[in-house]
C-alpha positions, 0 to 999 in steps of 0.5 A: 067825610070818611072816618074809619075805627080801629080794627082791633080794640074794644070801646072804651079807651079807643085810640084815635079814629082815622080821617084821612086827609084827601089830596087828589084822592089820595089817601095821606100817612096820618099825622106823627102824633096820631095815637096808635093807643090809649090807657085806662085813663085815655091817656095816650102811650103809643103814637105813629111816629114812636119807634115802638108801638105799645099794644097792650091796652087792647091785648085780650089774651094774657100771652103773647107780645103786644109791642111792634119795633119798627127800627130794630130789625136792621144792624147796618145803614142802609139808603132804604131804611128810613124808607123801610120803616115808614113803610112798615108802619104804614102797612101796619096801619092800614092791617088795623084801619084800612082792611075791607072787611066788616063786622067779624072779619074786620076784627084782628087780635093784637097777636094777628096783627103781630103775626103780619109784623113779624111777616114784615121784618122777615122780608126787611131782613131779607132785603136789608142790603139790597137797592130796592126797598119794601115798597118796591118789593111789594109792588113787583112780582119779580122781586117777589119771586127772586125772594121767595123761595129763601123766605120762611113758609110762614112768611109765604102763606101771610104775605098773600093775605097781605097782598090781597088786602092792597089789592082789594083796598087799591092804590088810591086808598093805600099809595101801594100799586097791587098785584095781579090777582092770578099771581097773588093766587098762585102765591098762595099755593107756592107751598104745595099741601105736601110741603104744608103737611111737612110743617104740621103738627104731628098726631101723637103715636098711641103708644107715646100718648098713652105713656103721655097720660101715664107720666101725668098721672103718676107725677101727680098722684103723690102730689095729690095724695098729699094735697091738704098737708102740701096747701096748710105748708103754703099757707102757713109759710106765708102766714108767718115769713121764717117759718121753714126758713134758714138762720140767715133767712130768719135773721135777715127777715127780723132785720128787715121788719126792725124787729130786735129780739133776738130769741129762738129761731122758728122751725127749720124747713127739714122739720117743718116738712117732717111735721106735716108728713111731706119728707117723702114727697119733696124728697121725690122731687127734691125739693130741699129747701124754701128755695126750691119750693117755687119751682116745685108749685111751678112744676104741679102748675105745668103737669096740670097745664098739660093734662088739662091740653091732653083731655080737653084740646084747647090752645095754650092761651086758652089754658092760660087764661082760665080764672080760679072758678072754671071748672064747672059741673052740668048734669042737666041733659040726663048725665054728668058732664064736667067742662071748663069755662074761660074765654075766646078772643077769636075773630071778635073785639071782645072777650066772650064766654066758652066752654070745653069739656074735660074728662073726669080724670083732670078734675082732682088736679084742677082742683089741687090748683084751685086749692093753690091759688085759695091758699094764697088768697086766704094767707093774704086776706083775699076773699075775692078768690075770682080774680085770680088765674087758675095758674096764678104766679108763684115764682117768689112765694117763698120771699118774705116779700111776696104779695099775690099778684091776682092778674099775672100767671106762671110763666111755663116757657122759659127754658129752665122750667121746659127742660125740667118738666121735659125730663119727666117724660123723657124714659117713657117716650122714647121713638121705637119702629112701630111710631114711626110706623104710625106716623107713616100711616097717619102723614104716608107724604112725609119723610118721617126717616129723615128728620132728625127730631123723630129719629128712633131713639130719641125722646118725642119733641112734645109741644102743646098744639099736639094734643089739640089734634092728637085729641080731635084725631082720636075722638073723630076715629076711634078706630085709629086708637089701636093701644087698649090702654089709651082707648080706655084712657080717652073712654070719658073724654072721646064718649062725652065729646061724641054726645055734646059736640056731636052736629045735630046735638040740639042746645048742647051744641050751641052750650059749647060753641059760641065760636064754632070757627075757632072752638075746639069742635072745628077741629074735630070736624076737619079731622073726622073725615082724615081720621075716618079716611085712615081708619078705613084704610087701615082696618078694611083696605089694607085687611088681609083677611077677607071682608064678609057681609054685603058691604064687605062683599062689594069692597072685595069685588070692587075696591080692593082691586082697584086700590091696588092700581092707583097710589095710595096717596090718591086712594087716600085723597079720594076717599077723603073727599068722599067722607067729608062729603059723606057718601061713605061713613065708617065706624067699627062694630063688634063684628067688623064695621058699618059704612052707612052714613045715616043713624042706626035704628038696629043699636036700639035693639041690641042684636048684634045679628041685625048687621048679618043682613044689612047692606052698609055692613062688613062682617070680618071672620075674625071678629065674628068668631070673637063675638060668637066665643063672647056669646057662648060664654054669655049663653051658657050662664042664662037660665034657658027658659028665660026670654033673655036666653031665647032672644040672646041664643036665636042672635048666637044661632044667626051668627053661627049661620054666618059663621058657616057660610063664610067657612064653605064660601072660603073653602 
């Protein structure tokens, strides 16, 4: 008999396996008390025929919902809600069991499977008042299309997964008839790659990113400065529950422990701050009173949250669930390297071990947040500091009451914490015209003029998914990093990212991608050709200045002009093409850059001349008289009997020579 195991779940607590009951091969809903999930104790919490379905056992992330509502999408009666709802269910069941995938692919997150629910209530919505229902709308191209352009573009590019599933698994398995595989297809591309560019998320302008790390490093720099006496506050307030307290404070926390001396009150929060030397820094964060001091540990919390985003790339799930001991240290392959350890729970049922790397420049405020949580621990006689998160909740800390919950985190998304944390930033990224010309360089098919987040003026909307890409634009590129400043910023971050993730990097690779579909270097790859496209365009075709060198040669006779004939975005497109199938690569060199593909067996020798005569080369004039006036300086300062100032000054004679010919073949 066929039984099929849930999709999402790990062993252990399983809900109950699916045996459909069989009745003219036809695939029957399962019974109302089927369990849908289990607790620790295999005790069931959630069952088909509940109005809610309780996920949570098997939810591997620490955020996100785990709880589908099957009735609350409808406000009015309706003849087809009932029908509707055993619909939904039903389709969600056959998301967790019935999918005709195996291994990996079969497996589904709770927060995939929330994604497809919240798919379905966007379409009941939308049908709410009209005669047909779900399963109707499901079964009908026509009513398809006569929705489809009112639904939501997220709707749109789900429901075709939804659909292909139906169609693969077929009626006798589902009850549901599937739909043309053409039309299922065309579905797929309603929203054309254009409108999808319109919805995604935004490559950071460099100027606004570099204020970005700015704004980080200055709010916590006098954090970190004052690091020991702000960790012996948090400690010692929660060691002794009215020390730094009010009267009242004090007064209510005897009442409470029946405690009737009456004596001297303890030290007040004014001069408990004073005596460790932290007036001036709550004062900068006004930070008056016992009151305000959780949302101060919540706001260090959150800028840490973000630099950690801004220097590693990872999601914010992944952030989240970092535990008290994941920064780790390697110096194994020959240098330095510091990265972060915590886990993935993509395309698998369990949670797995993966690692990114951090630049050096976040470790002393990972570490102050270690310091938090080991504070807390040691106030509250926890030796255990493991099993805290990194972000461990400090929402009450400063109530007599609290206890250290090691399995919860501070929640940062709440509105009042965004908008305090937001404000910090506000002033120093401010829109001006040359973002926007960024931006139009970055995305030329979007209409950046025209809406209104991105208007000149206003504050830049952050959001963390803009620094996972943002990140793997300018580390694929560095060419597209035109600030000086945020070059320096990323040196550390973008030159350890380019030795460990780089293809071909032997075990480092594998050290770092346990799962190279959802890892961070997945998104380096799929930028590298975009970001090299961009880069070229930028910096070789849109040169007003002639290109030098036998790869500049050519690009002069034969690419120039013919980019001038076609549009860009089909310039743009095509060489795109040709880079992620790499027939062309760029990077910049001293002298201008290098398209050549293959690894350069000239670096090694440190003769920047060598490139005079290679055939993938592009000499810029301006670049070459920058190394030329850089070389005589150099010269000038070795002393000339020396084998380094034969071999520096024959590269300086080389470039020189290059330096005329370019001068006579211009004049």
């Amino acid at each position: 008999m066929i039984a099929y195991d849930s999709g999402i779940y790990q062993e252990g607590t399983a809900p109950d396996q699916y045996i459909p009951n069989v009745s003219d091969n036809k695939f029957i809903y399962p019974n109302n008390d089927f369990v849908i999930s289990r607790n620790n104790y295999g005790e069931a919490i959630s069952i088909y025929g509940d109005d809610t379905w309780d996920l949570s056992p098997y939810k591997l992330t620490i955020t996100g919902c785990s709880r589908i509502h099957f009735h609350t999408w409808y406000s009015s009666s309706n003849i087809n809600n009932e029908k509707n709802v055993e619909c939904y269910k039903w389709l969600i069941f056959i998301l967790i069991y019935l999918t005709p995938y195996s291994g990996h692919e079969n497996a589904k997150s709770v927060g995939t499977i929330i994604s497809y629910s919240i798919m379905i209530r966007h379409i009941l919505k939308k049908i709410a008042k009209k005669k047909y229902s779900l399963k109707d709308f499901i079964q009908s191209q026509e009513l398809i299309n006569s929705q489809v352009k009112h639904l939501p573009k997220k709707v749109i590019r789900i429901l075709p997964s939804l659909l292909s599933y139906l169609l693969i698994l077929g009626k006798d398995k589902t009850g549901i008839a599937s739909l043309d595989k053409s039309f299922i297809y065309s579905l797929t591309h309603y929203v054309s790659s254009t409108q999808f560019a319109y919805d995604q998320t935004p490559v950071i302008p460099t100027r606004i990113y570099s204020s970005i790390i700015n704004v980080l490093k200055n709010c916590l720099a006098p954090i970190l400065a004052n690091e020991q006496a702000l960790t012996d506050f948090l400690e010692q307030i929660q060691k002794d529950k009215t020390y730094a307290r009010s009267p009242s404070s004090q007064r209510n926390f005897r009442t409470y422990i029946n405690l009737k001396q009456r004596g001297n009150y303890n030290t007040f929060f004014p001069e408990a701050i004073n005596e460790l030397g932290l007036t001036l820094l709550f004062k900068l964060y006004e930070v008056r009173s016992m009151a305000n001091f959780p949302s101060f540990l919540k706001m260090v919390q959150n800028l840490v949250r973000l630099q950690i985003h801004v220097y590693s790339g990872m999601r914010r799930s992944e952030v989240l669930s970092l535990k008290f001991d994941c920064l780790k240290y390697d110096n194994s392959h020959g240098k330095p390297l510091y990265y972060l350890e915590g886990i993935t729970t993509k395309l698998t049922k369990s949670k797995k071990i993966c690692r990114w790397i951090i630049a050096p420049e976040a470790v002393p405020s990972i570490k102050l947040c270690q310091n938090i949580v080991a504070s807390i621990a040691r106030a509250n006689n926890i030796t255990d500091h493991k099993q805290f998160y990194l972000f461990t909740n400090v929402s009450h800390i400063a109530k007599a009451s609290f206890k250290p919950a090691p399995e919860s985190i501070s929640s940062f998304f709440v509105n009042f914490d965004n908008n305090k944390l937001l404000k910090l930033f506000e002033s120093e990224t401010l829109i001006v015209e040359t973002d926007l010309d960024e931006l139009r360089m970055l995305c030329p098919e979007r209409k950046w003029d025209d809406e209104e987040r991105f208007k000149i003026g206003k504050p830049w909307p952050i959001a963390n998914h803009q620094f996972r890409r943002s990140l793997a634009f300018y580390v694929a590129q560095s060419g597209l990093v035109s600030l000086p400043s945020l070059k320096q910023q990323l040196k550390h971050v973008t030159n350890q990212m380019s030795l460990y993730y780089a293809k071909g990097s032997g075990t480092q690779l594998n050290f770092f991608m346990q799962n190279d579909k959802e890892h961070f270097i997945a998104e380096l790859d799929k930028a590298k050709p975009v970001a090299d496209t961009l880069a070229f365009i930028k910096s070789i075709l849109e040169s007003d200045e002639p290109l030098n060198g036998a790869g500049g040669r050519y690009i002069e006779r034969y690419t120039k002009p013919l980019t001038n004939t076609k549009e860009r975005l089909v310039v743009r497109e095509d060489m795109t093409k040709k880079f992620r199938n790499g027939e062309i690569a760029y990077s910049e060199t001293p002298l201008g850059a290098c398209l050549s593909s293959e690894p350069c067996n000239k670096k090694a020798l440190r003769a920047i001349s060598a490139c005079i005569d290679c055939e993938k080369a592009i000499i810029k004039p301006s670049k070459l008289n920058q190394v030329i006036a850089s070389m005589e300086n150099f010269v000038r300062k070795l002393e000339p009997p020396s084998v380094e100032h034969k071999f520096e000054n024959e590269q300086l004679q080389d470039l020189k020579r290059m330096q005329k010919n370019i001068r006579e073949r211009n004049e």
